[in-house]
C-alpha positions in Angstrom: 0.0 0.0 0.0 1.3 3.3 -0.9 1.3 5.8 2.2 2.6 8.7 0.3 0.6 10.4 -2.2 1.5 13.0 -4.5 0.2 16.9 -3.1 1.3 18.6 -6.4 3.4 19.8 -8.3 6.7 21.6 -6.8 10.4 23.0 -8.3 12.8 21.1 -5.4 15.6 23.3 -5.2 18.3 21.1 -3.7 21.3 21.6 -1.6 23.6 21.2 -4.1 23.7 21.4 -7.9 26.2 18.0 -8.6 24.4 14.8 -9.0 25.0 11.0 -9.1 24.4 9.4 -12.4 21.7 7.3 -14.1 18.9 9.7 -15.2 18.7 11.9 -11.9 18.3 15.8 -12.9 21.4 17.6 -12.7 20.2 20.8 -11.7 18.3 19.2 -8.8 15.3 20.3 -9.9 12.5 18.2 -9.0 8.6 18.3 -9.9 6.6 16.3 -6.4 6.3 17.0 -2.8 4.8 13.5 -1.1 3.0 12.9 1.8 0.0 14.6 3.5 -1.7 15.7 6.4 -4.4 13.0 8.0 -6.0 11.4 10.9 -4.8 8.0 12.1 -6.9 5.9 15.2 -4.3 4.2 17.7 -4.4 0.9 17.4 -3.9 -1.3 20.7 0.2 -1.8 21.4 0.7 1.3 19.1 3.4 4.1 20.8 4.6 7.0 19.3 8.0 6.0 18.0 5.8 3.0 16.2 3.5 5.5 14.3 6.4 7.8 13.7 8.7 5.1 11.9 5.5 3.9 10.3 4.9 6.9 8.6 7.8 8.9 8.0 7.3 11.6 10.7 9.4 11.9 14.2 7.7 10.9 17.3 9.2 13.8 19.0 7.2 16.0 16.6 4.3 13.7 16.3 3.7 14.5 20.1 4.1 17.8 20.0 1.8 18.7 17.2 -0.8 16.6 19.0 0.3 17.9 22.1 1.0 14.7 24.0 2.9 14.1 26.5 6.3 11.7 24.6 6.3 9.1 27.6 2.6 9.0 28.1 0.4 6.4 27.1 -1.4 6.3 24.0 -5.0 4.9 24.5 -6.3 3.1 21.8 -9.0 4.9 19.8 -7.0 8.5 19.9 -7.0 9.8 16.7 -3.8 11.5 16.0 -2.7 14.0 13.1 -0.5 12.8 11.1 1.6 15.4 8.9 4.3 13.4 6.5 5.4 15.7 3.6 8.3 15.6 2.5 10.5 17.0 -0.8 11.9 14.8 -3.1 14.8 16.0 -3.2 15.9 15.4 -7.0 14.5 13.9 -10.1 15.2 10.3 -12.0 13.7 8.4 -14.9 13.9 5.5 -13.5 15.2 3.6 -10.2 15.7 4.2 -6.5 16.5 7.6 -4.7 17.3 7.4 -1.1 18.2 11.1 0.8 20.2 10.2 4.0 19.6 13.0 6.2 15.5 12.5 5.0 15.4 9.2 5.7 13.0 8.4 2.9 13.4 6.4 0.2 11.3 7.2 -3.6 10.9 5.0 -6.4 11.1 6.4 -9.7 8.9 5.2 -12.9 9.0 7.0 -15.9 10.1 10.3 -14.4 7.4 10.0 -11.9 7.5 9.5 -8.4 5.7 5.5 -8.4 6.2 5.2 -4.5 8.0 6.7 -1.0 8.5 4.8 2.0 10.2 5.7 5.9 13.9 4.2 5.9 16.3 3.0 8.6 19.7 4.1 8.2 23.8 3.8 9.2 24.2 5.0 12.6 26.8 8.2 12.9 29.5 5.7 13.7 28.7 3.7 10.7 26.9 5.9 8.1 25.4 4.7 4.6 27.0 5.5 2.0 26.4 8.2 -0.8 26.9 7.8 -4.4 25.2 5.7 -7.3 24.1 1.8 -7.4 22.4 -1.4 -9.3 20.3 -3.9 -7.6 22.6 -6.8 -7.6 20.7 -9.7 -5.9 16.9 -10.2 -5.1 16.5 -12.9 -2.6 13.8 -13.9 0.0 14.4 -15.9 3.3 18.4 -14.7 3.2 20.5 -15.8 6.1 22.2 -13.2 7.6 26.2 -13.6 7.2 27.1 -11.8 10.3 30.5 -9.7 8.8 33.3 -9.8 10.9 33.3 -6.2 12.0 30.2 -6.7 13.6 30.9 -10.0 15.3 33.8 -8.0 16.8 30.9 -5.3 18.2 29.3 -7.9 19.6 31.8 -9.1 21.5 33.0 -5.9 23.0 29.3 -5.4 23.7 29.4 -8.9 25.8 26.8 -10.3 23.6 27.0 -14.0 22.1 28.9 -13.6 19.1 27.0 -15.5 15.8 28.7 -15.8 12.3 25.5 -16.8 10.7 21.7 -16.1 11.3 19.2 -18.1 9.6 15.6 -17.1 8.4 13.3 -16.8 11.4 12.2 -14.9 14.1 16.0 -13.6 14.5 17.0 -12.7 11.4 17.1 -8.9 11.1 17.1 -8.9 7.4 13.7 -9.6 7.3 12.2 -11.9 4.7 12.9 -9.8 1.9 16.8 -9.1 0.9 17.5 -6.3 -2.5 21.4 -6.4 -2.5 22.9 -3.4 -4.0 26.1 -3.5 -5.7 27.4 -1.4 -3.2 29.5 -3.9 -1.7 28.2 -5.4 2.0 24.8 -3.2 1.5 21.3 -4.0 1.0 18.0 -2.9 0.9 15.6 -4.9 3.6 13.0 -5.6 6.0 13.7 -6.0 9.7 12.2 -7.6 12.8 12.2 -4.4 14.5 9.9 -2.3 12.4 10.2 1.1 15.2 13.9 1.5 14.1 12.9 2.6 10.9 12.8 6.4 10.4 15.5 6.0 12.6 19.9 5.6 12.8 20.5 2.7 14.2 21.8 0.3 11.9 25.3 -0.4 10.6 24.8 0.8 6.8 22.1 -1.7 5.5 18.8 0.6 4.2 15.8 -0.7 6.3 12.1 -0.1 5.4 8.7 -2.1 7.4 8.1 -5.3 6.0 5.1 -4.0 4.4 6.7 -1.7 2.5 10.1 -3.9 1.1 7.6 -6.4 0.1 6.1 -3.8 -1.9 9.8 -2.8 -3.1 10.6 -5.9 -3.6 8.0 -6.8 -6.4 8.8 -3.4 -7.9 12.6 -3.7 -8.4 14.5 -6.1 -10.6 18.6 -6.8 -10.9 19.9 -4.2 -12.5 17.8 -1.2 -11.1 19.8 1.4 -10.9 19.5 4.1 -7.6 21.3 6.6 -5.8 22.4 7.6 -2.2 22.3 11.3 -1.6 23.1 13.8 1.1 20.6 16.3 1.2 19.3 18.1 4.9 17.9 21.5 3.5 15.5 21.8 0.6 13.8 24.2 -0.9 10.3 23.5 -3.2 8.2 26.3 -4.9 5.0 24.8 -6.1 3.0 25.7 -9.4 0.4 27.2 -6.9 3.2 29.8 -5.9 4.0 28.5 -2.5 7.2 28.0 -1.1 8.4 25.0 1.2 11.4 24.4 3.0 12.2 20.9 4.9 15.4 20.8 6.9 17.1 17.9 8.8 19.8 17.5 11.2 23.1 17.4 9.4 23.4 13.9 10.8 27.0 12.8 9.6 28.7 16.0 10.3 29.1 16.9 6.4 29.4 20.6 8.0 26.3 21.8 6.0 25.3 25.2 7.6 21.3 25.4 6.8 20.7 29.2 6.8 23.5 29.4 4.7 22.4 27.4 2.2 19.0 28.4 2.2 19.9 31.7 1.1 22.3 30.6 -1.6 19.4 28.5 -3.3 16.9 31.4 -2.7 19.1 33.9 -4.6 20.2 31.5 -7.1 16.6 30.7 -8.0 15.1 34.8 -7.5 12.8 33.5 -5.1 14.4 35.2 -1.7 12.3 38.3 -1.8 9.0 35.8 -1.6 10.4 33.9 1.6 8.9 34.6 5.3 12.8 34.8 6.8 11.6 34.5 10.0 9.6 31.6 9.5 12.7 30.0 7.5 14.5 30.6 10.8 11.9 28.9 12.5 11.9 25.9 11.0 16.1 26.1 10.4 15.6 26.0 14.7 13.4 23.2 14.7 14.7 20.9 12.0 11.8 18.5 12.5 12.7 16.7 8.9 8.9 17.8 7.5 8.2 19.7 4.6 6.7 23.3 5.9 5.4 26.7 4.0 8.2 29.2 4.3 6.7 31.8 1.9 4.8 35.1 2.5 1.4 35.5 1.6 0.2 36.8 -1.8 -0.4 40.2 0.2 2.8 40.1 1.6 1.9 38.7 4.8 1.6 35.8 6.6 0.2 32.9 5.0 -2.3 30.7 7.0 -0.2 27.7 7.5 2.7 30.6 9.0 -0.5 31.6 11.4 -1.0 27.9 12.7 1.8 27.0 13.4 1.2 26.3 16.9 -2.0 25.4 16.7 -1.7 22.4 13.9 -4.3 20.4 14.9 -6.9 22.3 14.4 -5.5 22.9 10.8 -5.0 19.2 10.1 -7.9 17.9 11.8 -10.0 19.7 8.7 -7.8 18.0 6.1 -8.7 14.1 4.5 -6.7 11.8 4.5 -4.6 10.3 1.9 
């Protein structure tokens, strides 16, 4: 099932004009912001972290836009708004585009954006990679070869120490395995579906066994992808509004967000139709979400700008996707 669905159409302007190869846009230009704003029920065993990796938004902000309390208990029934929009943050014919920072992955079909799903990522001490890839191996029910480095983690860690892990209950690969040709990286399920939207593996790409399945069926050897590094975007959309979506600069790349910000406003004539202090604002808050950071036709404030501490009531009137 596809959770993210197409809001319109926008002009990404990305961090940074160079570009892998294999079809992606060089000038980072980019035509879909995905996602939306909804309702969701809890379901029982449901916790924010859960709902948050689920859907692509953090449970930090997921409470505070419902205004929860983060350790409280969700009761089942609660209906919760949801706000996942992101920026794709460049364009391709064809393959697999996964932003790091972002934590989303989008699958490309004939320059469109077929599909976007929440990803688990490379921890600080062990980031993912950047740069381009092919699907090398499709396999479901893969044994986990445990490579050495980590068996050497686990045993500074005290832990057992296991060279192989076969399919089951224990396997963290999941049931579905998309090897990249990458060396030593894949694209998979897990066991632990809350640690995706999250940094806590060691390099492997993890998505919800849902949606790898999905992937899965979608891919073949020989799709081609790329891993960027992009924290700070920019969109305009053809309706004249302006988003910006900024994330922590996770891996210490020394990206300074208000920096760039103002590089691709002025670059693209668009920095006398920005809200600065709103960009500021969310530059503060860097809660990975795609939010308006343009005035209003008038010049002021534009209603999203005026709700922004009161979001449920905005989102509460919205359908969802």
């Amino acid at each position: 099932m596809k959770r993210y669905l197409c809001l319109g159409f926008a002009l990404a302007l990305c961090l940074s004009a160079s570009m892998p190869s294999w079809g992606q846009d060089e000038c980072g230009l980019c035509d879909t912001l995905t996602g939306g704003i909804f309702t969701y029920t809890v379901q029982p065993g449901d916790y924010l972290i859960r709902i948050g990796a689920r859907f692509g938004e953090a449970a930090l902000v997921l409470a505070r836009e419902n205004r929860l309390d983060y350790g409280g208990i969700l009761m089942p029934g609660r209906r919760l708004v949801v706000d996942n929009r992101h920026i794709v943050p460049a364009r391709m014919r064809d393959g697999i585009l996964i932003n790091l920072p972002q934590r989303m992955l989008f699958l490309f079909r004939g320059g469109e954006v077929a599909a976007a799903y929440p990803v688990g990522l490379g921890k600080p001490t062990w980031p993912t990679p950047t740069g381009g890839f092919t699907v090398a191996d499709l396999q479901v029910n893969k044994p986990w070869k445990v490579p050495k480095s980590i068996q050497e983690e686990m045993r500074r860690e005290g832990k057992a120490v296991r060279s192989e892990v076969p399919p089951g209950p224990d396997n963290p690969l999941g049931r579905h395995w998309i090897g990249l040709s990458i060396a030593g990286y894949g694209i998979h399920g897990t066991i632990a579906p809350a640690s995706v939207f999250h940094f806590q593996s060691h390099g492997c790409i993890r998505l919800h066994p849902d949606d790898v399945a999905e992937l899965f069926g979608q891919v073949h050897i020989g799709t081609r992808g790329s891993l960027v590094y992009r924290p700070v975007m920019l969109a305009l959309l053809a309706d004249g509004r302006i988003f910006l979506e900024v994330h922590r600069d996770i891996y210490n790349r020394g990206i300074d967000p208000w920096r760039t910000v103002q590089d691709l406003a002025r670059a693209h004539h668009i920095d006398g139709r920005l809200d600065w202090s709103r960009v500021r604002e969310i530059i503060r808050r860097q809660d990975g979400l795609a939010r308006e950071a343009g005035l209003a036709p008038d010049g002021g404030t534009n209603k999203e700008n005026d709700s922004w501490e009161n979001p449920c009531h905005r989102c509460l009137t919205s359908g969802s996707p």
